[in-house]
N, CA, C and O atoms as CSV, one atom per row, in Angstrom:
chain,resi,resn,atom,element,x,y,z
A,1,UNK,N,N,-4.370,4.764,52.132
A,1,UNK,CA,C,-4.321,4.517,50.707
A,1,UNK,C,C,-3.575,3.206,50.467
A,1,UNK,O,O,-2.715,2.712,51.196
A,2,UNK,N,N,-4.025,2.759,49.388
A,2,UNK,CA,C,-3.538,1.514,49.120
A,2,UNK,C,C,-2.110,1.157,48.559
A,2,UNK,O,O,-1.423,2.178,48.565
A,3,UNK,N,N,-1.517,0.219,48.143
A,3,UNK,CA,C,0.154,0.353,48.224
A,3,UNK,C,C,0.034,1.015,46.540
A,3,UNK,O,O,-0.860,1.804,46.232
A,4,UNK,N,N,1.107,0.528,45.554
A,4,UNK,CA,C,0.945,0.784,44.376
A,4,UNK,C,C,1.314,-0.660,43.929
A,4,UNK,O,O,2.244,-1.129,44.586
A,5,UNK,N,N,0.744,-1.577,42.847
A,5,UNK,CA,C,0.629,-2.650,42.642
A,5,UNK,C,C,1.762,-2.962,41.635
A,5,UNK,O,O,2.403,-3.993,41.837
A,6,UNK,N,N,2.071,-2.213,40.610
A,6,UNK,CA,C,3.153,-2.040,39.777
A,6,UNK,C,C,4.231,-1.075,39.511
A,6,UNK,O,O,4.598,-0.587,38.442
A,7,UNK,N,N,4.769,-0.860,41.012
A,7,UNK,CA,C,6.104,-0.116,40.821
A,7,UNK,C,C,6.631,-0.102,40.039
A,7,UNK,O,O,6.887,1.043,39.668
A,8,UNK,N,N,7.217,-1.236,39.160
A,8,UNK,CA,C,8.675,-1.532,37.828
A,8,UNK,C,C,7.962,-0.292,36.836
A,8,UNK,O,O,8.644,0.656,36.449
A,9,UNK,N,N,6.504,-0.435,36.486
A,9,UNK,CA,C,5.871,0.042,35.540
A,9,UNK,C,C,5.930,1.456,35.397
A,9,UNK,O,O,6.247,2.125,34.414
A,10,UNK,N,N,5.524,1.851,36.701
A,10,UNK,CA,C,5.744,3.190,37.110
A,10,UNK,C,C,7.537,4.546,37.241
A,10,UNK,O,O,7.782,5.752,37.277
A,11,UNK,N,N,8.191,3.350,37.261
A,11,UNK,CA,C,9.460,3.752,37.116
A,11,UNK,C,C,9.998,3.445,35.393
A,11,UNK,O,O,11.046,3.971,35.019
A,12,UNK,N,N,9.430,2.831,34.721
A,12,UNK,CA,C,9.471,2.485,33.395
A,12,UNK,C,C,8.952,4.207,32.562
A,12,UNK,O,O,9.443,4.843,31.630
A,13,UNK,N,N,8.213,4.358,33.124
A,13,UNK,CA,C,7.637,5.686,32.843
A,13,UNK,C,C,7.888,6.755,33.056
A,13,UNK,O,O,7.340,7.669,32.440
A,14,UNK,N,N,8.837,6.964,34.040
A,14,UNK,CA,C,9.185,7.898,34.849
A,14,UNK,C,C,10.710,8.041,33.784
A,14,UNK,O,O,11.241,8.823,32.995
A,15,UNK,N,N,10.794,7.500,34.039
A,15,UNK,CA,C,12.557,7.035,32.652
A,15,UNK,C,C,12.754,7.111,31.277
A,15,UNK,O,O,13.843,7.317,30.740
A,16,UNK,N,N,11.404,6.899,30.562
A,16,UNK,CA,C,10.273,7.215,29.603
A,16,UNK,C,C,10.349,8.881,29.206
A,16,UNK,O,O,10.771,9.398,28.171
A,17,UNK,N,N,9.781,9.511,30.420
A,17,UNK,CA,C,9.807,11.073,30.318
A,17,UNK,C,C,10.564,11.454,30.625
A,17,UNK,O,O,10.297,12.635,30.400
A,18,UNK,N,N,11.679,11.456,31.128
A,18,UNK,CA,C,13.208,11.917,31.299
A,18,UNK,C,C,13.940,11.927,30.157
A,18,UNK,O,O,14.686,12.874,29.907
A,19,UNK,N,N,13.799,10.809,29.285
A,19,UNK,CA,C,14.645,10.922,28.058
A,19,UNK,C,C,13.756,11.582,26.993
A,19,UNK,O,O,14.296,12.411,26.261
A,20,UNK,N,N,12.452,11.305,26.826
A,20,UNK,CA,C,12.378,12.287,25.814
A,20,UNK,C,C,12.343,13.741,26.287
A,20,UNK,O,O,12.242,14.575,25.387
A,21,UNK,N,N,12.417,14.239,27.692
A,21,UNK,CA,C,12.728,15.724,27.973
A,21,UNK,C,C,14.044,16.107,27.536
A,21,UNK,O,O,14.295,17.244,27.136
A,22,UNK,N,N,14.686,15.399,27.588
A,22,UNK,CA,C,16.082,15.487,27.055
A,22,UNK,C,C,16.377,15.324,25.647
A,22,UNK,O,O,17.155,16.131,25.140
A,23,UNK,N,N,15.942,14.526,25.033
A,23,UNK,CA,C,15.813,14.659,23.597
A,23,UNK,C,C,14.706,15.688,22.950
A,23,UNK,O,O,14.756,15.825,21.728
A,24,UNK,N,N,13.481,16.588,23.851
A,24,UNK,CA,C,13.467,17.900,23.282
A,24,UNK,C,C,14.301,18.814,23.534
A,24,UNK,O,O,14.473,19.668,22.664
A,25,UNK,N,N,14.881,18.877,24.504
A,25,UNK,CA,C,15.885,19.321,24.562
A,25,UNK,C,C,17.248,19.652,23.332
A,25,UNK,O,O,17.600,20.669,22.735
A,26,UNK,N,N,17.650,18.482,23.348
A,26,UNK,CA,C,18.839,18.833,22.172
A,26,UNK,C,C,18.124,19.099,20.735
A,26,UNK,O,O,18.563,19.965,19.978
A,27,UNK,N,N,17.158,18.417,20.455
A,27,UNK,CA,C,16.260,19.011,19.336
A,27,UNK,C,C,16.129,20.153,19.218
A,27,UNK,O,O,16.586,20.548,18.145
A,28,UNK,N,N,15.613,21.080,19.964
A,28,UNK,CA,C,15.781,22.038,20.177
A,28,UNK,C,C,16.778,23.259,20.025
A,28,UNK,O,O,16.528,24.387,19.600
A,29,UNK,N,N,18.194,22.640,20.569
A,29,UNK,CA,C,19.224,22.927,20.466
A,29,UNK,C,C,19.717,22.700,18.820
A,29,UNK,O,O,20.706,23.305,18.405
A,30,UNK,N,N,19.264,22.167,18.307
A,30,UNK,CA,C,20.165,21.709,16.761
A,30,UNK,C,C,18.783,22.577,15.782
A,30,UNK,O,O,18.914,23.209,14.734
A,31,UNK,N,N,17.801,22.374,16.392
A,31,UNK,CA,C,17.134,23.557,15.449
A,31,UNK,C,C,17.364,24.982,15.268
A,31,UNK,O,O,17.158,25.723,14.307
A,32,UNK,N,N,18.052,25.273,16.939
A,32,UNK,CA,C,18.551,26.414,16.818
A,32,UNK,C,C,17.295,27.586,17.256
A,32,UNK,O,O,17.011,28.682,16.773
A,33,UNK,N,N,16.627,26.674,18.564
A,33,UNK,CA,C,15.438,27.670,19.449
A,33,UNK,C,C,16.567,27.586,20.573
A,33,UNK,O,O,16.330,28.438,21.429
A,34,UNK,N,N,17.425,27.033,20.788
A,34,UNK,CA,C,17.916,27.146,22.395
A,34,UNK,C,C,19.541,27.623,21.438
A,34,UNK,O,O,20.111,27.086,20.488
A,35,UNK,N,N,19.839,28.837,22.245
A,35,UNK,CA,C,21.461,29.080,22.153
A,35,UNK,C,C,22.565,28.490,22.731
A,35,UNK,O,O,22.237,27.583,23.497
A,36,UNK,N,N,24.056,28.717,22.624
A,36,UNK,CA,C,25.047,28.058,23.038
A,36,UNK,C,C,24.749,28.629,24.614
A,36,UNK,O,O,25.000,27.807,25.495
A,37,UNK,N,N,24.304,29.785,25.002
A,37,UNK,CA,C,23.971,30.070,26.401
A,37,UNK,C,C,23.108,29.527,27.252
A,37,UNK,O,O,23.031,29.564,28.480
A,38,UNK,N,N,22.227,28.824,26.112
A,38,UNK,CA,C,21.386,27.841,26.948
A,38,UNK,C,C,21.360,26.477,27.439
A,38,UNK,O,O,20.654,25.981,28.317
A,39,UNK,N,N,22.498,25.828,26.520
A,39,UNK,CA,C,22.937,24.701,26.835
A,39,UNK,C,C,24.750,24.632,27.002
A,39,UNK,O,O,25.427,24.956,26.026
A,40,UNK,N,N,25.262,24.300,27.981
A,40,UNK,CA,C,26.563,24.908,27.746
A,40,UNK,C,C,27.438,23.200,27.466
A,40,UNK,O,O,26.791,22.178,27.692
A,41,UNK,N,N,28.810,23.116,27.005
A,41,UNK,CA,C,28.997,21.777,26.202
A,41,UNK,C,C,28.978,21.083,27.201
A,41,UNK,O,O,28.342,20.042,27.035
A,42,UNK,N,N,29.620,21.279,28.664
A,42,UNK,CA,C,29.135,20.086,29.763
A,42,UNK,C,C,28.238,19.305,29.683
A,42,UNK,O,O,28.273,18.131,29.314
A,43,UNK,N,N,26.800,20.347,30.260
A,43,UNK,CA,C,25.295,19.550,29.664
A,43,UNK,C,C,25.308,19.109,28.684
A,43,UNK,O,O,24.764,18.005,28.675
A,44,UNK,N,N,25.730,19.467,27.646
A,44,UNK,CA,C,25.442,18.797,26.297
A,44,UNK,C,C,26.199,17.087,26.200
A,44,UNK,O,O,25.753,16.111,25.596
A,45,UNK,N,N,27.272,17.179,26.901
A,45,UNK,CA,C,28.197,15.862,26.989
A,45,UNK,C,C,27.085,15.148,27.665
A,45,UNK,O,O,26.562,14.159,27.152
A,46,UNK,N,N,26.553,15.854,29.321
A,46,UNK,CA,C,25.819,15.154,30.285
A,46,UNK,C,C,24.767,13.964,29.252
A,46,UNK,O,O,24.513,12.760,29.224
A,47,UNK,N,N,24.389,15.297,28.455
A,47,UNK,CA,C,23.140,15.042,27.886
A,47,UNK,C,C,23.373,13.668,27.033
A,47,UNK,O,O,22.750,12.669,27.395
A,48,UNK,N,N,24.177,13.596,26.006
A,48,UNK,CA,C,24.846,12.420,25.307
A,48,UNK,C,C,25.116,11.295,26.421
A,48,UNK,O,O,24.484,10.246,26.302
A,49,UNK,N,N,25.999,11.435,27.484
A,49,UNK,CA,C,25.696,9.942,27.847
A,49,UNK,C,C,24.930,9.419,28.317
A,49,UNK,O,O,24.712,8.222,28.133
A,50,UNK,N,N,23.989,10.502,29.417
A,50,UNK,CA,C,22.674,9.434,30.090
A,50,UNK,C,C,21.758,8.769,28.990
A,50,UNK,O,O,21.250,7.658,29.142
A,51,UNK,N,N,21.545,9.803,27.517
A,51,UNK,CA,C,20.995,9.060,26.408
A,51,UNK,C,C,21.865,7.486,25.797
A,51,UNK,O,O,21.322,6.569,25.180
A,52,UNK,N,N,23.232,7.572,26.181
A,52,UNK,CA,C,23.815,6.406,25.440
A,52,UNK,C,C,23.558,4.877,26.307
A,52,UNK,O,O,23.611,3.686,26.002
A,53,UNK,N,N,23.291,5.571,27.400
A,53,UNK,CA,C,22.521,4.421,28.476
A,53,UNK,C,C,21.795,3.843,28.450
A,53,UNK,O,O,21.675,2.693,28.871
A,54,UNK,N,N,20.737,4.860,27.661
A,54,UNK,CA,C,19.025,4.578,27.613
A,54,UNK,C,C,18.379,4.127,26.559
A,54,UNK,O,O,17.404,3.379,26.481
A,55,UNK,N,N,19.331,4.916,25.356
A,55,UNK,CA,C,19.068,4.688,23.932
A,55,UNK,C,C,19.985,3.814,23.594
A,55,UNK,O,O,21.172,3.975,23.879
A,56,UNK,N,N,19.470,2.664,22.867
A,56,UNK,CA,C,20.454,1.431,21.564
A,56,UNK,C,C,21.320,2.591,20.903
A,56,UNK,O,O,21.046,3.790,20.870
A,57,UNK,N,N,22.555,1.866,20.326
A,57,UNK,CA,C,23.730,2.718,19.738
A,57,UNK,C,C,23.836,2.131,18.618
A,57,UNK,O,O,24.640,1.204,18.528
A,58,UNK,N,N,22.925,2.586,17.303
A,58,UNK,CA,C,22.721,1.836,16.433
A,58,UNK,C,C,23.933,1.319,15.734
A,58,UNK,O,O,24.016,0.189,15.252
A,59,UNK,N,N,24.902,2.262,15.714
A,59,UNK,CA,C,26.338,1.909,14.915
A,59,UNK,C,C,27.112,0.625,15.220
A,59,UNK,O,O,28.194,0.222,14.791
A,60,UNK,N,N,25.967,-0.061,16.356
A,60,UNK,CA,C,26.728,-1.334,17.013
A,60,UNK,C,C,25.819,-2.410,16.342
A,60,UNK,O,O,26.349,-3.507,16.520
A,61,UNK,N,N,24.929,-2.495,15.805
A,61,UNK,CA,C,23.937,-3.053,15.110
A,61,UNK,C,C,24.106,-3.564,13.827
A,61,UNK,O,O,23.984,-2.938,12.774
A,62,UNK,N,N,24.473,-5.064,14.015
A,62,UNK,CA,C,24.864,-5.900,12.738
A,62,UNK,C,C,23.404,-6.858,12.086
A,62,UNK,O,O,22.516,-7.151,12.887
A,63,UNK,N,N,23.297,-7.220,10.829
A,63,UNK,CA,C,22.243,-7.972,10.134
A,63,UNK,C,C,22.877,-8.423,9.589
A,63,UNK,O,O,23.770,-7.844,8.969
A,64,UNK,N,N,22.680,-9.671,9.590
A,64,UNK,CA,C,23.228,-10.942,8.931
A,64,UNK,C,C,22.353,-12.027,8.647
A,64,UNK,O,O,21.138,-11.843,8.721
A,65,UNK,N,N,22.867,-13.249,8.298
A,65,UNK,CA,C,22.433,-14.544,8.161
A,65,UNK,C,C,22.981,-15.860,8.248
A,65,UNK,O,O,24.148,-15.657,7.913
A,66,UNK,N,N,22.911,-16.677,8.408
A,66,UNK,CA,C,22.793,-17.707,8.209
A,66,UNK,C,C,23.697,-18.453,7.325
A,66,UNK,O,O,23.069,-19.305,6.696
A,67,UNK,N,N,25.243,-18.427,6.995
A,67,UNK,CA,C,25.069,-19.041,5.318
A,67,UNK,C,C,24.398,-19.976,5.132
A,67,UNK,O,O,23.979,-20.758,5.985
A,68,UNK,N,N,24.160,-20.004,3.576
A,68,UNK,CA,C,22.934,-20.867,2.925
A,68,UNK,C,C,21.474,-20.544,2.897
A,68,UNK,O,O,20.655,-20.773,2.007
A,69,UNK,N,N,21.283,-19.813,4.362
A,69,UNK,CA,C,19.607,-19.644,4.408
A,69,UNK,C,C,19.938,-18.238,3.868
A,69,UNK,O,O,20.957,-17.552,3.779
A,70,UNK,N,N,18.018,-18.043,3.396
A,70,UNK,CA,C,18.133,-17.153,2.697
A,70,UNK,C,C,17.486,-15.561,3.475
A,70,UNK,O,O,16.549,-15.518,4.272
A,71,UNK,N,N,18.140,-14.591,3.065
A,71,UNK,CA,C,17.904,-13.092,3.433
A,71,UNK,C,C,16.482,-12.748,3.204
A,71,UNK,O,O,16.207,-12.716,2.004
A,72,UNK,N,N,15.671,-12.528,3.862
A,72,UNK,CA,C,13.803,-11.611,3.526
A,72,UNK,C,C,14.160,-10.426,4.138
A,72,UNK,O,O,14.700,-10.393,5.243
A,73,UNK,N,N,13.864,-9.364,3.420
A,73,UNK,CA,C,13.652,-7.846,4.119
A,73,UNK,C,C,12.020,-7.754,3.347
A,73,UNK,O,O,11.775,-7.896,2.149
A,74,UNK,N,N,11.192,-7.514,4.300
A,74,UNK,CA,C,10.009,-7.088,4.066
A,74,UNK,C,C,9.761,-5.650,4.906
A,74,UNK,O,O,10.401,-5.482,5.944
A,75,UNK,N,N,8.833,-4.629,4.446
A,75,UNK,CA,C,8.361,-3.671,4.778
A,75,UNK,C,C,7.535,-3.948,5.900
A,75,UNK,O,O,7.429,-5.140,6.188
A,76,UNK,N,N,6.705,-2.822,6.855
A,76,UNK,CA,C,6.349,-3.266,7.798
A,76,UNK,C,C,4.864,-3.682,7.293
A,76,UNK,O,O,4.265,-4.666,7.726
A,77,UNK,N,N,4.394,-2.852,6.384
A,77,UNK,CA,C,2.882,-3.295,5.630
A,77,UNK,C,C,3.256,-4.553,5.215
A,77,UNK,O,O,2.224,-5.222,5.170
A,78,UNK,N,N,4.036,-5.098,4.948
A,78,UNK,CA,C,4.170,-6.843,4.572
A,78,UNK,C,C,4.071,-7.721,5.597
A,78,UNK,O,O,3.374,-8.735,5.657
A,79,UNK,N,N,5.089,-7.095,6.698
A,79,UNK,CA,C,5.133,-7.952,7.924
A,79,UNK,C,C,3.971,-8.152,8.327
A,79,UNK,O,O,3.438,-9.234,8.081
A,80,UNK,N,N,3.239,-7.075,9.105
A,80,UNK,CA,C,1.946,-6.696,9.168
A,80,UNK,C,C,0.349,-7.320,8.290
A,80,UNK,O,O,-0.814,-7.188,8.671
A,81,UNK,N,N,0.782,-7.873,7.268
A,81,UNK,CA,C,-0.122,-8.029,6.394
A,81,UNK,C,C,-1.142,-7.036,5.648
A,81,UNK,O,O,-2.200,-7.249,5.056
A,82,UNK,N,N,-0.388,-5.832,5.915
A,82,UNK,CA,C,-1.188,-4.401,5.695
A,82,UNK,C,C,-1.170,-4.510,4.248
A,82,UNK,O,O,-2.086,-3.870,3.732
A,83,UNK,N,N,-0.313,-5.202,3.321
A,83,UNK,CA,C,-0.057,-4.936,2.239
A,83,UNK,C,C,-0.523,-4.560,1.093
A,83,UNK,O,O,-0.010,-5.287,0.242
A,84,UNK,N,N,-1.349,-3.677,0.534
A,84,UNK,CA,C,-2.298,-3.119,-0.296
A,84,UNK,C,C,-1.940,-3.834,-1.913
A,84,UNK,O,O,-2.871,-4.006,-2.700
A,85,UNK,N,N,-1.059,-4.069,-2.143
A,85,UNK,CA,C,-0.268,-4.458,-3.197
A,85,UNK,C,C,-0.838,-6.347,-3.310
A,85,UNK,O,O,-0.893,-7.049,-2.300
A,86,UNK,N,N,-1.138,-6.777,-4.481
A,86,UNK,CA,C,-1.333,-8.135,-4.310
A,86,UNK,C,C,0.024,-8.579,-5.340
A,86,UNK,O,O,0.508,-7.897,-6.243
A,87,UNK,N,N,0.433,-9.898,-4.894
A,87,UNK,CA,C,1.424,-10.576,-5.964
A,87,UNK,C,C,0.885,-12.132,-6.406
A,87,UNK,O,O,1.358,-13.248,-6.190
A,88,UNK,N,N,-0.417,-11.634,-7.177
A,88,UNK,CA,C,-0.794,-12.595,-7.888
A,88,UNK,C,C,-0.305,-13.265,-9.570
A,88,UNK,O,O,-1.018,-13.520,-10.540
A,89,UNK,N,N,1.642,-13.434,-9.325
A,89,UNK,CA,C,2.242,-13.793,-10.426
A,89,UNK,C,C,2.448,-14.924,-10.745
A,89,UNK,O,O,3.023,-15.172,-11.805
């Protein structure tokens, strides 16, 4: 058999389904299908940091500018050009 041509890709994926098994996981847990017997707070810590690894920590996440230049927040239908809305003013 032949080698595999894109390892990185394949491990991209593999890392992919690990975290969201883990994030059904605690989902799960906060809906209140899995009990405190099913997840005990260890795992649950476990569970929080391999996600803080994997997942951005949004609370670290600043938006700013430029002084002088100016601020645009557009929607993603704007960005996109999806925009159903015309501004013919």
């Amino acid at each position: 058999m032949a080698a595999r041509k894109q390892l990185r890709h394949q491990d991209d994926v593999r890392a992919q389904i690990q975290v969201s098994n883990l994030l059904t996981r605690v989902q799960k847990y906060a809906n209140g299908e899995l009990s405190d017997e099913d997840i005990s707070p260890n795992r649950l810590n476990a569970i929080k940091l391999l996600l803080s690894k994997t997942l951005p920590d949004l609370s670290s996440v600043e938006i700013g500018n430029v002084e002088g230049q100016a601020f645009i927040i557009k929607t993603l239908d704007e960005f996109y050009g999806n925009s159903s809305t015309s501004s013919d003013a």
